[in-house]
Every structure is written in C-alpha cells, then in structure tokens.
MDAnalysis code that builds the backbone (N, CA, C; Angstrom):
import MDAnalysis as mda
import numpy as np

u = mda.Universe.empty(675, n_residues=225, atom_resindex=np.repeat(np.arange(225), 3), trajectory=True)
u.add_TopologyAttr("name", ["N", "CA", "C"] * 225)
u.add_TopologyAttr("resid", np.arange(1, 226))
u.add_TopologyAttr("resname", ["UNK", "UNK", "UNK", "UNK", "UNK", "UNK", "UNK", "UNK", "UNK", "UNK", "UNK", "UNK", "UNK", "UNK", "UNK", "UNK", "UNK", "UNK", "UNK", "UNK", "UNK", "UNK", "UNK", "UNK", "UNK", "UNK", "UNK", "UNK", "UNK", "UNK", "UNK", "UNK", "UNK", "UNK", "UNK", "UNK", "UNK", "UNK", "UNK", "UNK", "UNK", "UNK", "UNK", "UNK", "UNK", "UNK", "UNK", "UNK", "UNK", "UNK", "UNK", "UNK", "UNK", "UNK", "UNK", "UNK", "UNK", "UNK", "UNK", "UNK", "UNK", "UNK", "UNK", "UNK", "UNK", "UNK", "UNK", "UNK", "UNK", "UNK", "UNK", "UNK", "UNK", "UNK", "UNK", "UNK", "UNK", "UNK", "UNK", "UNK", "UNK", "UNK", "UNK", "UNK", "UNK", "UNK", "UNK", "UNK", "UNK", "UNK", "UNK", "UNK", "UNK", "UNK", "UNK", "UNK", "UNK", "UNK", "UNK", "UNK", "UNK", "UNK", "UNK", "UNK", "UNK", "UNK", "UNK", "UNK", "UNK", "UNK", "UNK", "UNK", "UNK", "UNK", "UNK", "UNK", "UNK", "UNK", "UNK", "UNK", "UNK", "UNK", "UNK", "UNK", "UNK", "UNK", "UNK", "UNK", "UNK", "UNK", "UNK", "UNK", "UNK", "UNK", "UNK", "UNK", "UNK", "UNK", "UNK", "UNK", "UNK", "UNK", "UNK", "UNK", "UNK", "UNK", "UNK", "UNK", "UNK", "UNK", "UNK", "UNK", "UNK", "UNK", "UNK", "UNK", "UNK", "UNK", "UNK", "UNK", "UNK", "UNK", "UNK", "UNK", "UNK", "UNK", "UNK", "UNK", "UNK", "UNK", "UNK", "UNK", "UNK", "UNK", "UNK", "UNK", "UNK", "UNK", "UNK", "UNK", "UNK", "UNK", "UNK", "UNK", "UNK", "UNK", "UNK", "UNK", "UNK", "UNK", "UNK", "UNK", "UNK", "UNK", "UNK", "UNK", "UNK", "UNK", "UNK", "UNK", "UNK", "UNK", "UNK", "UNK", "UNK", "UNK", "UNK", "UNK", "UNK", "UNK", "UNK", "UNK", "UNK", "UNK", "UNK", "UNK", "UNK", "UNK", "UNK", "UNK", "UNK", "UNK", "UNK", "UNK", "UNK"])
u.atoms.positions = np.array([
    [117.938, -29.392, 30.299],
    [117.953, -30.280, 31.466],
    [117.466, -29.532, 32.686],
    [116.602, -30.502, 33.746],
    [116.260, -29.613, 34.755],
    [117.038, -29.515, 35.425],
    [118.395, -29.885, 35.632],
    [119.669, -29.828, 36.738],
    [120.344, -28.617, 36.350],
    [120.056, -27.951, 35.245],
    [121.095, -27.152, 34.872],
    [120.644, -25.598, 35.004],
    [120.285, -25.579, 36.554],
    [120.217, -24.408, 36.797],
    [120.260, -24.538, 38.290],
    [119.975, -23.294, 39.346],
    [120.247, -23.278, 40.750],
    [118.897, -24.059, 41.670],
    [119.097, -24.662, 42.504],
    [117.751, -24.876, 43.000],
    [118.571, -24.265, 44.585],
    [117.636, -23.309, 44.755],
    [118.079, -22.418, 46.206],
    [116.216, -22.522, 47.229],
    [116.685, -22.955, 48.878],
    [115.356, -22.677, 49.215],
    [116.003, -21.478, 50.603],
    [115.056, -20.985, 50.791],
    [115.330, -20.076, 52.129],
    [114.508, -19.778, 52.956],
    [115.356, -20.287, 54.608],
    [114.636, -20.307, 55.700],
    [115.075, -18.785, 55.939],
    [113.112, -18.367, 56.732],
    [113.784, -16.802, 56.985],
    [113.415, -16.887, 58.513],
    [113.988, -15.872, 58.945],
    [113.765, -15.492, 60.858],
    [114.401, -14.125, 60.632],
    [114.100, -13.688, 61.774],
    [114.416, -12.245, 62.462],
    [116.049, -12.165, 62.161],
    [116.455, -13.363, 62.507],
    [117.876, -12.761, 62.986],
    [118.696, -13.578, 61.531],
    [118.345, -14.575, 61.066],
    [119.056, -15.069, 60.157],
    [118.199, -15.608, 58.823],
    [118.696, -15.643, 57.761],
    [117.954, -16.681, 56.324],
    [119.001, -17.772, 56.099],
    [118.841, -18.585, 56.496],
    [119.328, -19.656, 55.603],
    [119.163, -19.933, 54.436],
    [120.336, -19.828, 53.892],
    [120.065, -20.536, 52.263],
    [120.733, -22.046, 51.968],
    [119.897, -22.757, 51.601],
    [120.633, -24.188, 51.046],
    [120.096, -24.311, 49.281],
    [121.559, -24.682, 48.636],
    [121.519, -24.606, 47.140],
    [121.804, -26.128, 46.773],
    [121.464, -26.207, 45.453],
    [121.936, -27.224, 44.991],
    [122.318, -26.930, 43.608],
    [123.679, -26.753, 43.050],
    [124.567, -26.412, 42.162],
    [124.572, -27.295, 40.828],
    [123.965, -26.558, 39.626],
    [124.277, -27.159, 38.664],
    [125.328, -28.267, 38.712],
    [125.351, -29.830, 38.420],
    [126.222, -30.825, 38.047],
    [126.848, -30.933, 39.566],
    [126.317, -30.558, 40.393],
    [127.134, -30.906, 41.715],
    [126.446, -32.084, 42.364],
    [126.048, -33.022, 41.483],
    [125.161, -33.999, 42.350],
    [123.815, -33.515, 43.194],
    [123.871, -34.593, 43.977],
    [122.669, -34.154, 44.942],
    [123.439, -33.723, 46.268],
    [124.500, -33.191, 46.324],
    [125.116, -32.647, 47.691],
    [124.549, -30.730, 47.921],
    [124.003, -30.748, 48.838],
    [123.765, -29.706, 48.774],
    [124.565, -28.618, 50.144],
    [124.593, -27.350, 49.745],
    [124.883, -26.592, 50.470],
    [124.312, -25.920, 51.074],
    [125.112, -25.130, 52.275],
    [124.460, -24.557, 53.206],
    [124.756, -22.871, 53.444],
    [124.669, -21.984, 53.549],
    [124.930, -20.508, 53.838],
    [124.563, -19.631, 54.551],
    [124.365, -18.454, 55.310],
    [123.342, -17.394, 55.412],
    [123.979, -16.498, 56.017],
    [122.642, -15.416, 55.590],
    [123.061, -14.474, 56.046],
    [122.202, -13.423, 57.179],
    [122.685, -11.866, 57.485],
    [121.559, -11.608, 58.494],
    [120.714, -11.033, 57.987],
    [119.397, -11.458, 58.751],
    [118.220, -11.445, 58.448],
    [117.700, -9.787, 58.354],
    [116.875, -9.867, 56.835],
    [116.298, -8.603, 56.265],
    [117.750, -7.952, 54.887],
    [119.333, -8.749, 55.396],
    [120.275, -8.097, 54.425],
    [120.143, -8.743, 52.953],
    [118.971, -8.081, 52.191],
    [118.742, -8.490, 50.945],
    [120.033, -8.311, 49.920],
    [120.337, -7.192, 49.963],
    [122.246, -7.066, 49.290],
    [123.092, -8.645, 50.074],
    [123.062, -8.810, 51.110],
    [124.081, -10.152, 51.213],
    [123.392, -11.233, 50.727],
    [121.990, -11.245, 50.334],
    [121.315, -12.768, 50.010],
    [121.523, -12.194, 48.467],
    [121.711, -11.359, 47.874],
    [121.673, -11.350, 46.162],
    [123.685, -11.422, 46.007],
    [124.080, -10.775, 46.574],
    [125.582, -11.208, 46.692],
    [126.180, -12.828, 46.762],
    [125.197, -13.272, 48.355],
    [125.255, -14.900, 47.971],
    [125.375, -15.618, 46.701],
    [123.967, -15.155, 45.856],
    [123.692, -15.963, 44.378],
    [124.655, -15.455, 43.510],
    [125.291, -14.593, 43.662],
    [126.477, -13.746, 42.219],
    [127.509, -14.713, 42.766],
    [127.454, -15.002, 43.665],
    [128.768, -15.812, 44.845],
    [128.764, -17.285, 43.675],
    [127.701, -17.645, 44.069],
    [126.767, -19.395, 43.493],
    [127.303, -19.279, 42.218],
    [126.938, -18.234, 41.387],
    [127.070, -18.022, 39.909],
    [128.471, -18.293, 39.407],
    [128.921, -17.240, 40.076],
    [130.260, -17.046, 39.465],
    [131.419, -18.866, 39.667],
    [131.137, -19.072, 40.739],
    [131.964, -20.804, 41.171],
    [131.242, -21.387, 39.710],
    [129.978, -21.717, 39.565],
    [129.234, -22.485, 38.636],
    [130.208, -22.041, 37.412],
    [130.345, -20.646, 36.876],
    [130.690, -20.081, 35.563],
    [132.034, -20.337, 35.379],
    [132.705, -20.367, 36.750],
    [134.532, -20.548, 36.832],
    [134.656, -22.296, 36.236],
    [133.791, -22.855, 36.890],
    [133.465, -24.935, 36.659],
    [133.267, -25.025, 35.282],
    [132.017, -24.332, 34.821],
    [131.413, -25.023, 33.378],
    [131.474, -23.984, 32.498],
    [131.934, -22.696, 32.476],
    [131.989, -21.621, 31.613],
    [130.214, -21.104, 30.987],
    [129.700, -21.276, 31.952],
    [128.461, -21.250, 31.546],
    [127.435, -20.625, 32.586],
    [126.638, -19.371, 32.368],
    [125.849, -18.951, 33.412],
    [124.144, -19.714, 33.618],
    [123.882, -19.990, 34.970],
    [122.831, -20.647, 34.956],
    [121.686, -20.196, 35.904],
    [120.524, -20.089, 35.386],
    [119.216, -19.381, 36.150],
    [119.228, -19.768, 37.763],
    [118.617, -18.617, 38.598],
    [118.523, -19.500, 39.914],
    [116.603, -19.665, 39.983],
    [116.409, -20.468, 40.566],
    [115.083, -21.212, 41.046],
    [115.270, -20.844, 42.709],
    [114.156, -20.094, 43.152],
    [114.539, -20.364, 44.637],
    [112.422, -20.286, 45.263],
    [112.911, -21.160, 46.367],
    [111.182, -21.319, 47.133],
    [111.701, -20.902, 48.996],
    [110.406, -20.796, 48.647],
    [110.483, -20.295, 50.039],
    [109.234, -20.174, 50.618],
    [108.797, -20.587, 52.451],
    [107.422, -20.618, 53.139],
    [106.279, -19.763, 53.440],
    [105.560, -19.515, 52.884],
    [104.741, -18.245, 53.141],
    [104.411, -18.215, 54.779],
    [104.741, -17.239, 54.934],
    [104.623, -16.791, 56.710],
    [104.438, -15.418, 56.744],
    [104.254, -15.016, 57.917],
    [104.138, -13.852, 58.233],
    [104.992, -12.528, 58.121],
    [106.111, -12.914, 57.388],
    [106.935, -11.970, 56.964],
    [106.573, -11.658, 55.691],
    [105.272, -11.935, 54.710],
    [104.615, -11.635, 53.653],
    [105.463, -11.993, 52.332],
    [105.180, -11.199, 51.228],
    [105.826, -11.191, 50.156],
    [106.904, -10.528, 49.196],
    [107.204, -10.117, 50.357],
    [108.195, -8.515, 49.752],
    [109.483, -9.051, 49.380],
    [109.754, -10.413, 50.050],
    [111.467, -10.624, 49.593],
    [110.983, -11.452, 48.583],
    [109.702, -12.013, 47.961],
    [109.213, -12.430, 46.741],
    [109.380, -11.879, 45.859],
    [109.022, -10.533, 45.632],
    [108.831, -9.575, 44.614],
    [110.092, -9.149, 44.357],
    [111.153, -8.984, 45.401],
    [112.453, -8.279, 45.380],
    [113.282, -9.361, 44.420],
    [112.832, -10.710, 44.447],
    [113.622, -11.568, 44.064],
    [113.187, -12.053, 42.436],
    [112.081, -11.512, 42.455],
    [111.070, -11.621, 40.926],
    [111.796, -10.123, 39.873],
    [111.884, -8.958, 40.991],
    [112.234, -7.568, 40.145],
    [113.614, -8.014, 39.837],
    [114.652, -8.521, 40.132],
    [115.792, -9.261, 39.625],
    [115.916, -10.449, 38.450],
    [114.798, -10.408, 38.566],
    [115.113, -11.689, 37.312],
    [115.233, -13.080, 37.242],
    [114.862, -13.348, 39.577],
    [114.939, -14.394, 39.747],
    [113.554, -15.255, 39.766],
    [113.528, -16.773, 39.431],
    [112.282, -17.059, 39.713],
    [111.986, -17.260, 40.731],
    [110.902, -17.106, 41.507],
    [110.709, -16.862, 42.953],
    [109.196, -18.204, 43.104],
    [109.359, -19.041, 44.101],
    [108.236, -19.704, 44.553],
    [107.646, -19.544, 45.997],
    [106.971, -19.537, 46.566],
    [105.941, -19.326, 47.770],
    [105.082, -20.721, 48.217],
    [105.380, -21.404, 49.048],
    [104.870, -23.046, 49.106],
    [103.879, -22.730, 50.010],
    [102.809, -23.002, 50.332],
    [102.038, -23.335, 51.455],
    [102.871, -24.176, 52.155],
    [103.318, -24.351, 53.543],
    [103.814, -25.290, 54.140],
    [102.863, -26.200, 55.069],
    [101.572, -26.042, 54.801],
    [100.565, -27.206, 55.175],
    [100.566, -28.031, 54.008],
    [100.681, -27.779, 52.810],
    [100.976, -28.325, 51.850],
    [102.086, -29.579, 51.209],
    [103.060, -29.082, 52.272],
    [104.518, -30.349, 52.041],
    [104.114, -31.400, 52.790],
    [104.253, -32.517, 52.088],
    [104.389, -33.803, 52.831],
    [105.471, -34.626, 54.190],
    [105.145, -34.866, 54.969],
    [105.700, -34.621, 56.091],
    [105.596, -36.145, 56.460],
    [107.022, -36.909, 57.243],
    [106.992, -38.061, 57.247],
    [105.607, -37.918, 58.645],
    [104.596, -39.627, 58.547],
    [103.706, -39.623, 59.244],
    [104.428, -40.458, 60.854],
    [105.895, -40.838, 60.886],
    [106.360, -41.364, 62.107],
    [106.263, -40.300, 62.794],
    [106.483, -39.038, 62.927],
    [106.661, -37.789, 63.538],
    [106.153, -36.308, 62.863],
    [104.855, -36.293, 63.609],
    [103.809, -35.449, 63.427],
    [104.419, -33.696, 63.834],
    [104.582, -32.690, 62.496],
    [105.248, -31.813, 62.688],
    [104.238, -30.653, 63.327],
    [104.742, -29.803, 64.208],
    [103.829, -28.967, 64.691],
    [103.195, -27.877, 63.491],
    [102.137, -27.254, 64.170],
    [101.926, -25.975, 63.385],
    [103.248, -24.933, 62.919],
    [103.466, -24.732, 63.996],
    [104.415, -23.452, 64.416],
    [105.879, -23.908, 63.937],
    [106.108, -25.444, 63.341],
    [107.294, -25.507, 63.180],
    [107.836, -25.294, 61.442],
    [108.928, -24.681, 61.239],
    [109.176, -24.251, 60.256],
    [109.897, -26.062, 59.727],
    [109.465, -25.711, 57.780],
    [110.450, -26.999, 56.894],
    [111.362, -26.891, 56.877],
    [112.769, -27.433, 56.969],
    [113.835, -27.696, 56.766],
    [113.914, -26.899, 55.415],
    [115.438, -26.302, 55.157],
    [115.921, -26.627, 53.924],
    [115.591, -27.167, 53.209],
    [116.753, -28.791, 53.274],
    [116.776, -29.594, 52.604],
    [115.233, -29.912, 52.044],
    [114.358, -29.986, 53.050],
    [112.870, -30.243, 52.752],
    [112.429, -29.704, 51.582],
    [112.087, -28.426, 51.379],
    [111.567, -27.220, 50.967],
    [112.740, -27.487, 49.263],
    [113.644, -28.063, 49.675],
    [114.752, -27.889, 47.923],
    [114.232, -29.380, 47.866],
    [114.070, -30.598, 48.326],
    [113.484, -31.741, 47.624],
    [111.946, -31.158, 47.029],
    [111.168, -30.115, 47.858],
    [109.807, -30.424, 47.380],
    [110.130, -29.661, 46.304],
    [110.701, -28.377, 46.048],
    [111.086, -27.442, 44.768],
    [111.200, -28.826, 43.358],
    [112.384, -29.303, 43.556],
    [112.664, -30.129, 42.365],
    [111.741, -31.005, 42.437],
    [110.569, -31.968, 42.767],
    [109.248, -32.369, 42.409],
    [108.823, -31.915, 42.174],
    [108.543, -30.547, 42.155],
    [107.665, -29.376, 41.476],
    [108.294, -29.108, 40.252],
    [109.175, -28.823, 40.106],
    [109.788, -28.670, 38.866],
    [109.804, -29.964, 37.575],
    [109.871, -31.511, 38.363],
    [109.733, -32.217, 37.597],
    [108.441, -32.888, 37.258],
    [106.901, -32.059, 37.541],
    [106.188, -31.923, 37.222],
    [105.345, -32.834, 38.163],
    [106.077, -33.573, 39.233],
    [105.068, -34.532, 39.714],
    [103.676, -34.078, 40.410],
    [102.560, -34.442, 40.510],
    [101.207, -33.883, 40.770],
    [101.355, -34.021, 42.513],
    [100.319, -33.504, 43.123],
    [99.861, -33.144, 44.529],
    [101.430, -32.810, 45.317],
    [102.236, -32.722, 44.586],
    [103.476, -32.504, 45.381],
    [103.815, -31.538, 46.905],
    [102.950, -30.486, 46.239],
    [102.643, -29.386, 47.382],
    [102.208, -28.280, 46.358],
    [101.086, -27.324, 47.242],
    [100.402, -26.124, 46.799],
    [101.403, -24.683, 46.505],
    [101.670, -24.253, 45.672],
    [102.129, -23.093, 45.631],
    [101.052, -21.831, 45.934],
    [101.410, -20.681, 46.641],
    [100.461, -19.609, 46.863],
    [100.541, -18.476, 46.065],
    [99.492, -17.915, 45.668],
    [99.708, -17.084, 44.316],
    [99.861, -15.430, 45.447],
    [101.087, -14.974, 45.330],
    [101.214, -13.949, 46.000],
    [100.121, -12.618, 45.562],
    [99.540, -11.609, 46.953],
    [99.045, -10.859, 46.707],
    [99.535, -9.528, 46.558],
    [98.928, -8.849, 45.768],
    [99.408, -7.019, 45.215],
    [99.819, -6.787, 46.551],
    [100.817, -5.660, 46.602],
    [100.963, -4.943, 48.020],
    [99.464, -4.472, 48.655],
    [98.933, -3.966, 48.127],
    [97.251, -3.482, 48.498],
    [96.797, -4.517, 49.324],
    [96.402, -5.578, 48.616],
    [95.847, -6.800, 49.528],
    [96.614, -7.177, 50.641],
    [98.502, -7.207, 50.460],
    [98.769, -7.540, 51.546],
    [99.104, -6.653, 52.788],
    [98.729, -5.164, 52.441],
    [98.713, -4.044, 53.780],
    [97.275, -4.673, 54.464],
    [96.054, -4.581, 53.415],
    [94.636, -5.006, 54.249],
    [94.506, -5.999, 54.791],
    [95.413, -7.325, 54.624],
    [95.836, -8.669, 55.342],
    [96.251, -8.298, 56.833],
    [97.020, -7.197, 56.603],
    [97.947, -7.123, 57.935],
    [97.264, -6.178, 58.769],
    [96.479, -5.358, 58.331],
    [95.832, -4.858, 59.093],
    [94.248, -5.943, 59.901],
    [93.974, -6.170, 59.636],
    [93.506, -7.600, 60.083],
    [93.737, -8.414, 61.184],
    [94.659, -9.145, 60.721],
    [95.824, -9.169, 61.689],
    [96.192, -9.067, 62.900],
    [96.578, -7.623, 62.715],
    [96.838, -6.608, 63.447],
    [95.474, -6.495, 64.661],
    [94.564, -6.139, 64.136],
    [93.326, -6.032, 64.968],
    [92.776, -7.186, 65.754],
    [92.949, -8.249, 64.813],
    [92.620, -10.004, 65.810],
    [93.635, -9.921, 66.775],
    [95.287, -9.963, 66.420],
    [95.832, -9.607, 67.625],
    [95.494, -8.824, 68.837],
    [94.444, -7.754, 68.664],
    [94.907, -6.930, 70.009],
    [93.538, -7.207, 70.274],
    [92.682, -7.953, 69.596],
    [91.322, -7.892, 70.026],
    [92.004, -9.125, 71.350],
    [92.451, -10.310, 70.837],
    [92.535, -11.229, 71.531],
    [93.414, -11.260, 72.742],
    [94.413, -9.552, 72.735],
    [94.882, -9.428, 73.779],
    [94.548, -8.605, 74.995],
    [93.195, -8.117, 74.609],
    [92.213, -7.458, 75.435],
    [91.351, -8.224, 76.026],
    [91.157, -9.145, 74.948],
    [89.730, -9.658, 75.249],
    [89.703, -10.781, 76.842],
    [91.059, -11.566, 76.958],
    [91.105, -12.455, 78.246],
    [91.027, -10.869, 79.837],
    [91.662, -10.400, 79.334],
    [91.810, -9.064, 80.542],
    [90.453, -8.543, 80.666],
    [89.272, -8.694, 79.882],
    [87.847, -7.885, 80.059],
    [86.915, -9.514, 81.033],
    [87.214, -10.505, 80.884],
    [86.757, -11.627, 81.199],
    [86.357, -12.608, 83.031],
    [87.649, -12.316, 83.675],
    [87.332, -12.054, 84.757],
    [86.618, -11.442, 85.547],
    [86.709, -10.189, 85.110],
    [85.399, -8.980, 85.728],
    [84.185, -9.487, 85.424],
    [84.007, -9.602, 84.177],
    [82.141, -10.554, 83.712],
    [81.671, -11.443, 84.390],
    [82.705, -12.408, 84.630],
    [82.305, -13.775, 85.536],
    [82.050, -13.509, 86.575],
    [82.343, -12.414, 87.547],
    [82.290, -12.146, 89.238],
    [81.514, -11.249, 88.619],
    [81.086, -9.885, 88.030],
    [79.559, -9.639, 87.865],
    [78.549, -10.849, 87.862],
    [78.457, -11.631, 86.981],
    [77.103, -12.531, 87.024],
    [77.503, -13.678, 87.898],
    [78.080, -13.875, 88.757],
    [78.128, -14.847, 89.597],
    [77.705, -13.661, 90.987],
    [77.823, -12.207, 91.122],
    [77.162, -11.751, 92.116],
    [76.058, -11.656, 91.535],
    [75.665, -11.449, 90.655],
    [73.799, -11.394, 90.151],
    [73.408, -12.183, 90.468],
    [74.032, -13.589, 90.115],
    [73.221, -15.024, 90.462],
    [72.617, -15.124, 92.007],
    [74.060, -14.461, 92.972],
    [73.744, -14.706, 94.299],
    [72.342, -13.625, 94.853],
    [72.500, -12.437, 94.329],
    [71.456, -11.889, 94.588],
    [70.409, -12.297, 94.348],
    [69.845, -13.058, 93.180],
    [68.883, -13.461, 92.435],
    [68.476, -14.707, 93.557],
    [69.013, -15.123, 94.053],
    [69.157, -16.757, 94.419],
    [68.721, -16.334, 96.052],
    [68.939, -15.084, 96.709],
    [68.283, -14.554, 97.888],
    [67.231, -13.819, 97.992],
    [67.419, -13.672, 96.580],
    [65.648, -12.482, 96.539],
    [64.096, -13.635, 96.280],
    [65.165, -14.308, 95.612],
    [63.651, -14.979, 94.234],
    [63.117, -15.908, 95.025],
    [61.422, -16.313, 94.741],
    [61.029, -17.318, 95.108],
    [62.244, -18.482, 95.016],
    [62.001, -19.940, 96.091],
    [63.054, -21.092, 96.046],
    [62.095, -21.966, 95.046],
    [61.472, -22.015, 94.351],
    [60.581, -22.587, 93.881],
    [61.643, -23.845, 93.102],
    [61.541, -25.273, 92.649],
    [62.202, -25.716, 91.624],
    [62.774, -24.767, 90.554],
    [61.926, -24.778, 89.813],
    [61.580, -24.232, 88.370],
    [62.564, -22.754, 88.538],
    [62.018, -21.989, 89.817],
    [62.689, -20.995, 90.052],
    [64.115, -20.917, 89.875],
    [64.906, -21.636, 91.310],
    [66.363, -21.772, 91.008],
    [66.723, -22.157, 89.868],
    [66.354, -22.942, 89.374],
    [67.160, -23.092, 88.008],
    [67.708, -22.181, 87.351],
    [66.460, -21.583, 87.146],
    [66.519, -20.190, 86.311],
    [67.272, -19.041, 86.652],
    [67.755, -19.146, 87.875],
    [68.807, -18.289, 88.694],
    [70.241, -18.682, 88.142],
    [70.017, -20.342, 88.415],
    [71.468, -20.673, 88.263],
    [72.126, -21.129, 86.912],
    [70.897, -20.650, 86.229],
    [70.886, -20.703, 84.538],
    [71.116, -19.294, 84.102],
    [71.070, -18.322, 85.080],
    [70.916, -16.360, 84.519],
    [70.135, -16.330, 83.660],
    [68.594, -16.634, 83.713],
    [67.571, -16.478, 83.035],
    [66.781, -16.053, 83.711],
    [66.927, -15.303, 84.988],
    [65.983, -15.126, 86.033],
    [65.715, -13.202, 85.679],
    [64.263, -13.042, 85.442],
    [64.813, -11.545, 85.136],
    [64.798, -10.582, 86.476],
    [65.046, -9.043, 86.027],
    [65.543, -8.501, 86.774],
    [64.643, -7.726, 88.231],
    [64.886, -8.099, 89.556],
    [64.086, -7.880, 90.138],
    [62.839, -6.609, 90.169],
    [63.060, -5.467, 89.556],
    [62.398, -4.398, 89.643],
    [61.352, -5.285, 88.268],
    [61.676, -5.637, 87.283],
    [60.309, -6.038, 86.486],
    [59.893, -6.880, 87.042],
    [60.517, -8.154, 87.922],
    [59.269, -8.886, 88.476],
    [58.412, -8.356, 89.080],
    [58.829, -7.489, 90.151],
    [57.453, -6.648, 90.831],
    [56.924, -5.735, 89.584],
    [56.816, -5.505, 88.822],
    [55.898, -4.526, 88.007],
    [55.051, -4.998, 86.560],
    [55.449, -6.566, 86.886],
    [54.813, -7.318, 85.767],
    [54.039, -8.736, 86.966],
    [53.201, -8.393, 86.410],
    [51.683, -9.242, 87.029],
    [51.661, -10.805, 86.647],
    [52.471, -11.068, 85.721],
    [52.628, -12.432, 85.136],
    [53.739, -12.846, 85.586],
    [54.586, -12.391, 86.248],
    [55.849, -13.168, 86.865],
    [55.341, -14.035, 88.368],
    [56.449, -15.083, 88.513],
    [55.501, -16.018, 89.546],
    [55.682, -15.442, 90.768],
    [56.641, -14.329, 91.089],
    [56.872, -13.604, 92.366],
    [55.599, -12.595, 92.797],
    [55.109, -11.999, 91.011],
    [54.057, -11.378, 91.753],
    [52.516, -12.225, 91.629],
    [52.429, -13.199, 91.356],
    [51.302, -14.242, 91.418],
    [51.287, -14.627, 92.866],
    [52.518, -14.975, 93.125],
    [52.550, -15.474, 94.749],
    [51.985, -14.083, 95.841],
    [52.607, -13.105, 95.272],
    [52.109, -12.032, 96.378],
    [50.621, -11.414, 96.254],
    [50.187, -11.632, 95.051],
    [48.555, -11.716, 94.965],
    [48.088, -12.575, 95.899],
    [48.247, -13.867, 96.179],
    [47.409, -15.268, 96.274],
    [47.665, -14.985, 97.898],
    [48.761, -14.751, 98.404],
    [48.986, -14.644, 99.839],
    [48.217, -13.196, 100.176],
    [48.171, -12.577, 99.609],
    [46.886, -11.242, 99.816],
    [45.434, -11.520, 100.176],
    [45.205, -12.195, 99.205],
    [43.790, -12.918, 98.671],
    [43.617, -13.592, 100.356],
    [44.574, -14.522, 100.593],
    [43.923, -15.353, 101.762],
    [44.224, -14.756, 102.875],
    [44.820, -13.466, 103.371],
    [44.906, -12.820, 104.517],
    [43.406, -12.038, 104.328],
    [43.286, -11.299, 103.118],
    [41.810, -10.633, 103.016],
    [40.615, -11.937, 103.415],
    [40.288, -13.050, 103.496],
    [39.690, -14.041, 103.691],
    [39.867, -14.412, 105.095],
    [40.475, -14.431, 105.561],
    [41.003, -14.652, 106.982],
    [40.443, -14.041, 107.970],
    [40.644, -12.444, 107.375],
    [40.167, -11.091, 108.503],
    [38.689, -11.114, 108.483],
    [38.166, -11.880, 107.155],
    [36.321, -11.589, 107.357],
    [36.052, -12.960, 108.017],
])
C-alpha cells in the first residue's frame, strides 16, 4: 500500500526546517515539527521520533519518503538523507501547481502541506504533477556556486561603475555640441554619441568640419584677388 510508509516534506531557512509528516494509517491529518536550522542530528532524531510512535501503534517499521525545494541551499541535506537510507526527493518549485486565484511570487517558498500533497501525486503515479530535479555530483555543484558567486558581485559592482559613465558621455556630448559644426545632420550625431573625436576631425579631409574649412579658405583666397 502506498499509505504505509512516512510521507515527510521540509521547509528549510537559516534559522529553522520545518517538517510536516503524514503517518502511516493516521488519515490525512498531518503534522507539524522543527527544528534549528542546519541541526541534521535533530531532523534524523525527529524521524526515529515518527518511527518509533508508528512501531509502538502497528508493531511494524515503515520507510520514510521525504521532498523537499531545490534552492539555494543546494543538495547536501539530499545526499545526507539518501546516505541513511532515506528516500530523498528535490521538486522544482516552478513546477508545483499553484491555485490561479492568487498568483505566487518568485521568491515565495511552498507550503508544507503543499509540497506533501504534491509528494503523494507523485507517488501515485499521476502525470505532469510536478518536475523532480536530478541532483548534481558535489563537483558540479561547487562550479554552480562559484558562478553564482561571481554574477553576484559582478552585479554588485556593476550599478556603482554606472553613474560615472553617464556624466562622462553626457560631458562629451556637451563638448561635442560646442565644438562641432550646428549643421542638422550634425547635432544629431552629437546627441546620438556618434560624433567622432575632435582631433580626427581636423586630420581627416573627409569629415564635414574639415570640408567646411577648405570651402571658407577657397572663397577668402577669391576675394583677396
């Protein structure tokens, strides 16, 4: 029978894991527990806790099933819970179905209760229920985090380098915009920063600054004869 074993899910955070179970033959009432967060001895103590009530009830020991959200605390209390003997699941939580009256954020974590209804649809084989994630070797998940790690600090540098850029090319523009011919065509190109840089306009013969200073040459030399 699929009831006749533990269905456990666990919310994790910094400071606490929640565990909510649902107990061989105990109906659909489920329970609630936890402990502090990272104390893997009090979350395997919990389940000997689960066990032993179950074994005192029915004289009978029964497997635990437990799921839990892949987040940024990785896979390590996966594996810890697999090297025990427990079966361990990993849900995508873009993956759970979510009522459509009230649109859940990114950032917001599934319920319990949530996460132990989607477990037992998974277990009773129903299809698109939700994605399980196939956990990676420790290897892959140090090079994950280093990653990571680097997008973080890129993106916490990167607004602090940004201000300075904008008041550089907004003084270029102004310079550009007092030096350069006013021509149409011209400003634009100022106020587009496509205008190039004054020392090559004077030293390139094809720019329209030095066409203009040819042509006004030309007719002062015409003038004087």
């Amino acid at each position: 029978m699929i009831l006749a074993r533990f269905f456990i899910s666990l919310e994790l955070s910094r400071s606490t894991w929640l565990i909510t179970s649902l107990s061989p033959g105990g109906g659909e009432k489920m329970s609630k527990h936890s402990v502090r967060g990272g104390n893997v001895a009090g979350l395997l103590e919990r389940f000997a806790q689960l066990q032993e009530k179950a074994r005192a009830r029915t004289g009978r020991t029964f497997p635990i099933i437990v799921i839990q959200e892949a987040g940024l605390d990785g896979f390590w209390i996966h594996r810890v819970l697999q090297n025990e003997g427990i079966e361990s699941h990993v849900v995508d939580p873009a993956s759970v179905a979510t009522s459509r009256r009230r649109r859940r954020a990114k950032t917001d974590r599934i319920d319990g209760e949530a996460l132990l209804r989607t477990l037992l649809a998974y277990k009773r084989g129903e299809p698109r229920v939700c994605a399980m994630v196939k956990a990676p070797t420790p290897e892959e998940e140090d090079r994950r985090r280093l990653c990571r790690e680097r997008k973080v600090l890129t993106n916490e540098t990167g607004p602090a380098r940004q201000p300075d850029q904008r008041a550089a090319l907004r003084a270029r523009r102004i310079r550009l915009r007092a030096a350069a011919p006013q021509s149409t065509a011209t400003a634009q190109r100022v106020e587009d920063g496509r205008w190039p840089s004054l020392a090559k306009a004077s030293q390139d013969p094809d720019q329209p600054g030095a066409r203009s200073a040819r042509t006004a040459a030309r007719a002062n030399q015409g003038g004087g004869d």
